[in-house]
C-alpha positions in Angstrom: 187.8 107.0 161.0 188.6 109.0 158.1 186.2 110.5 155.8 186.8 112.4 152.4 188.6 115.4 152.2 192.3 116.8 152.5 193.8 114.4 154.9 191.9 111.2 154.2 193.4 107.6 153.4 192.7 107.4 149.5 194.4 110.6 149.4 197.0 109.8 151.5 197.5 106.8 149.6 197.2 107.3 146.2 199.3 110.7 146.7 199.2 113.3 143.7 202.3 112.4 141.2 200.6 109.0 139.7 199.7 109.5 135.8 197.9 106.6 134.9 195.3 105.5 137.5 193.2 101.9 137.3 190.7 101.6 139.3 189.6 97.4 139.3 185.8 96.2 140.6 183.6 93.2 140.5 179.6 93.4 140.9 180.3 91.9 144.5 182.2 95.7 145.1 181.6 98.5 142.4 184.4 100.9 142.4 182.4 103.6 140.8 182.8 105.5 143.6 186.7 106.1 143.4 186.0 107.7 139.9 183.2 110.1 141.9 185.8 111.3 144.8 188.9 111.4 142.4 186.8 114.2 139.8 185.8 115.7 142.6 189.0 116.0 143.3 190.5 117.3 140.3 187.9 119.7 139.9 188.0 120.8 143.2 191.8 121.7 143.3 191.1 124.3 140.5 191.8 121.9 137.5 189.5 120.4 134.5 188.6 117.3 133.4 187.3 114.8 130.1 184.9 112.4 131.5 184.1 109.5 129.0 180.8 108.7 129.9 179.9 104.9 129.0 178.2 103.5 131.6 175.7 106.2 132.9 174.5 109.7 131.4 175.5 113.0 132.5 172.7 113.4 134.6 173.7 110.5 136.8 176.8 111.7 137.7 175.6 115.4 138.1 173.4 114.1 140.4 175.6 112.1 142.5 178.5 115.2 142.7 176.1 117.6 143.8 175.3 115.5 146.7 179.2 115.6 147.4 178.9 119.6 146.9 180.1 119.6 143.5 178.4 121.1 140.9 179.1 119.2 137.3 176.6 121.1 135.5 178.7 124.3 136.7 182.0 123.3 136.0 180.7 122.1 132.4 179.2 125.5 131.4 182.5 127.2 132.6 184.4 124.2 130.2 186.1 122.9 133.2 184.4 119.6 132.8 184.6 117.8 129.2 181.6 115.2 129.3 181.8 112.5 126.7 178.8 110.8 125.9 179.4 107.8 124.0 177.4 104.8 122.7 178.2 102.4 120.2 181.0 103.5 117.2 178.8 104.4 114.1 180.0 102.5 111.0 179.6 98.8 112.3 182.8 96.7 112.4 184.0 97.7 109.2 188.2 97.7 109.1 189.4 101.3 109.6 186.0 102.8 110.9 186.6 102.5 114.4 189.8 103.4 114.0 188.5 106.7 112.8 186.2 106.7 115.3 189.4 106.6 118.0 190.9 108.9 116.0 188.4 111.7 116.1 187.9 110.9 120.1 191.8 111.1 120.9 191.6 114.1 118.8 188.9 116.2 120.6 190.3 114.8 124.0 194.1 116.3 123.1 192.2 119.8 121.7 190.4 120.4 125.1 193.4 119.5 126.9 195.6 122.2 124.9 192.8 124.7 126.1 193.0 124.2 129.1 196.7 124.2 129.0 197.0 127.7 127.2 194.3 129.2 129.6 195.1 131.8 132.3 194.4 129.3 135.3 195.7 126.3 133.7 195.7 123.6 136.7 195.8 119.6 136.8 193.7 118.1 133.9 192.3 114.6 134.3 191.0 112.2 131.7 188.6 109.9 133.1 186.8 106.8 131.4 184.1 105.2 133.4 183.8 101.6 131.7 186.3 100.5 129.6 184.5 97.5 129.3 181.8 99.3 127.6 184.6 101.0 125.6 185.6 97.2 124.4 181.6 97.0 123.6 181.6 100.4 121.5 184.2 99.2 119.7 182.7 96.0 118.6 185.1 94.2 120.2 188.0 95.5 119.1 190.9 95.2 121.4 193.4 96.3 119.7 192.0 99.7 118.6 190.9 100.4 122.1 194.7 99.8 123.4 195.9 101.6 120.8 193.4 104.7 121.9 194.7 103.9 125.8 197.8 104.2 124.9 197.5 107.6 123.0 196.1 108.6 126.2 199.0 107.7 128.4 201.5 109.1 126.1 199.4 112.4 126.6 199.7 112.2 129.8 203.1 112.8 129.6 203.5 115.1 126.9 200.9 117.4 128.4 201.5 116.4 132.2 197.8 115.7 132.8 196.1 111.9 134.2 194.4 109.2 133.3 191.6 107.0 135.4 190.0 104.0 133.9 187.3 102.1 135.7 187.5 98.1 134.4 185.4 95.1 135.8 188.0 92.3 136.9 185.2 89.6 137.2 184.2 90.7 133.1 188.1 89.2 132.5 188.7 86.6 134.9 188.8 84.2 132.4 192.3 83.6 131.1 191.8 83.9 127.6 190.1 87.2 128.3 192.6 88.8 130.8 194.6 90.7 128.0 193.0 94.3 128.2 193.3 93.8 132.0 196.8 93.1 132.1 197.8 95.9 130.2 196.2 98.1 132.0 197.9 96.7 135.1 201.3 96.8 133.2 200.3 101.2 132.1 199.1 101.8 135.8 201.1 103.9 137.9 198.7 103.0 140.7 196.3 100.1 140.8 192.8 100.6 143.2 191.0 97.8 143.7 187.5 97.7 145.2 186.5 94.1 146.5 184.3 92.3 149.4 185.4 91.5 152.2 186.5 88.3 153.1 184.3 87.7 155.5 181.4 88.5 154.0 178.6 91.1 154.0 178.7 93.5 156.9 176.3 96.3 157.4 178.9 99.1 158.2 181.1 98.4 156.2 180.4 97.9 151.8 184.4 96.3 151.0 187.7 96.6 151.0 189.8 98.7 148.8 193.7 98.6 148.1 195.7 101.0 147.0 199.1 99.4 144.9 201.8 102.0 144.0 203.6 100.2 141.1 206.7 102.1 142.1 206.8 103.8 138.2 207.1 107.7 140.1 208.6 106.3 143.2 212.0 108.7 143.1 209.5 111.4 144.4 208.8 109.1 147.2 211.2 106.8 147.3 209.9 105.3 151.4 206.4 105.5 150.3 204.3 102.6 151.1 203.5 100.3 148.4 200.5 98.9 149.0 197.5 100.4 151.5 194.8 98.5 152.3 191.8 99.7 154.0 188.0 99.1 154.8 184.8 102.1 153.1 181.5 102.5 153.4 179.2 104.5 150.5 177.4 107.1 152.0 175.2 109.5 149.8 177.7 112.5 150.2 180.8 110.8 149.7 183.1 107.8 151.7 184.3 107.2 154.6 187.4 105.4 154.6 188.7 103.5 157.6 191.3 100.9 158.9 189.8 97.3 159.8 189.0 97.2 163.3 189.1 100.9 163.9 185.4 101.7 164.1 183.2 101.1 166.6 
């Protein structure tokens, strides 16, 4: 069995030179969990990070680290942590105001990143958005301006050599007509992590299956890397334990 920490198999899997991470989930297997251990991670390893905050307050996740031995409320009054709040896009629908709205987000994302990047112990800075599905909702809907902000993001990414997570529901868009945010997020990914059930149905040490899919987009740096891991987790209260199937007893 391995559990969180240096050696385990998310790490191990997901490696460190991946930009653009997307993390996929359905109710059946909620992947919030990946977005826990991965800003652990980053803040951890002496870096910062902007957490877009849709889904749950601050609290939540403060709550949740601390159990994992990380302390958010610490690493935000030191301005290692960024935490977004954000609720619905004040101006309604209107054309142009969420637009702004994207604008003035992107904007205060890229300032704290240049920061952090000018500091004295500027270290790995990952931008983090817990439901993009909620980000669809903020923006009333509109698609195209939340690409648009995505793919500021990504180009940041590179210009600034910092990551991106994004947490997205793949039951919300399993509907063909509705798979196009989905799909371009798979097509931006560098690696894809899917949470699902298992096949064979509920099991009480075990909570799903998660893969790992290297899209091969940073693969000169490890060019006999595996492409795809799959492996079995259970949630605990202080982190994950990740494990092949068949390998605990």
């Amino acid at each position: 069995m391995e559990e969180y920490g240096g050696g385990d198999l998310l790490s191990e899997a997901m490696g460190s030179a991946a930009r653009v991470v997307v993390v996929e989930d359905c109710v059946e297997a909620p992947g919030a969990f990946v977005l826990h251990l991965l800003l652990k991670r980053a803040l951890a390893g002496g870096g910062a990070a902007a957490f877009l905050a849709l889904a749950q307050p601050f609290t939540h996740y403060d709550r949740i680290l601390r159990k994992m031995g990380c302390n958010l409320s610490l690493h935000r009054r030191n301005e290692r942590l960024h935490f977004f709040e954000l609720q619905a896009f004040p101006g309604g629908a209107r054309d142009g105001a969420i637009a702004d709205c994207f604008v003035r987000l992107y904007s205060e994302i890229q300032r704290v990143v240049e920061a952090t990047r000018t500091g004295e112990n500027a270290g790995q800075f990952t931008i983090t958005i817990d439901d993009v599905s909620l980000l669809e909702v903020a923006a009333h809907g509109s698609v195209d301006n939340v690409l648009d902000f995505l793919y500021y993001c990504v180009t940041l990414t590179s210009e600034m050599n910092c990551s991106l997570v994004i947490l997205i529901h793949e039951d919300i868009y399993a509907v063909e007509e509705n798979m196009g945010l989905l799909l371009h997020l798979r097509h931006i990914a560098d690696l894809v992590v899917k949470a699902a059930p298992l096949s064979t149905g509920l099991a009480a040490d075990v909570h799903g299956q998660l893969s790992v899919v290297n899209k091969g987009t940073f693969s000169e740096q490890r060019a006999k890397a595996q492409k795809v891991w799959s492996f079995h987790f259970k949630v605990k209260e202080n982190g994950t334990d990740f494990f092949y199937p068949g390998s605990r007893h």
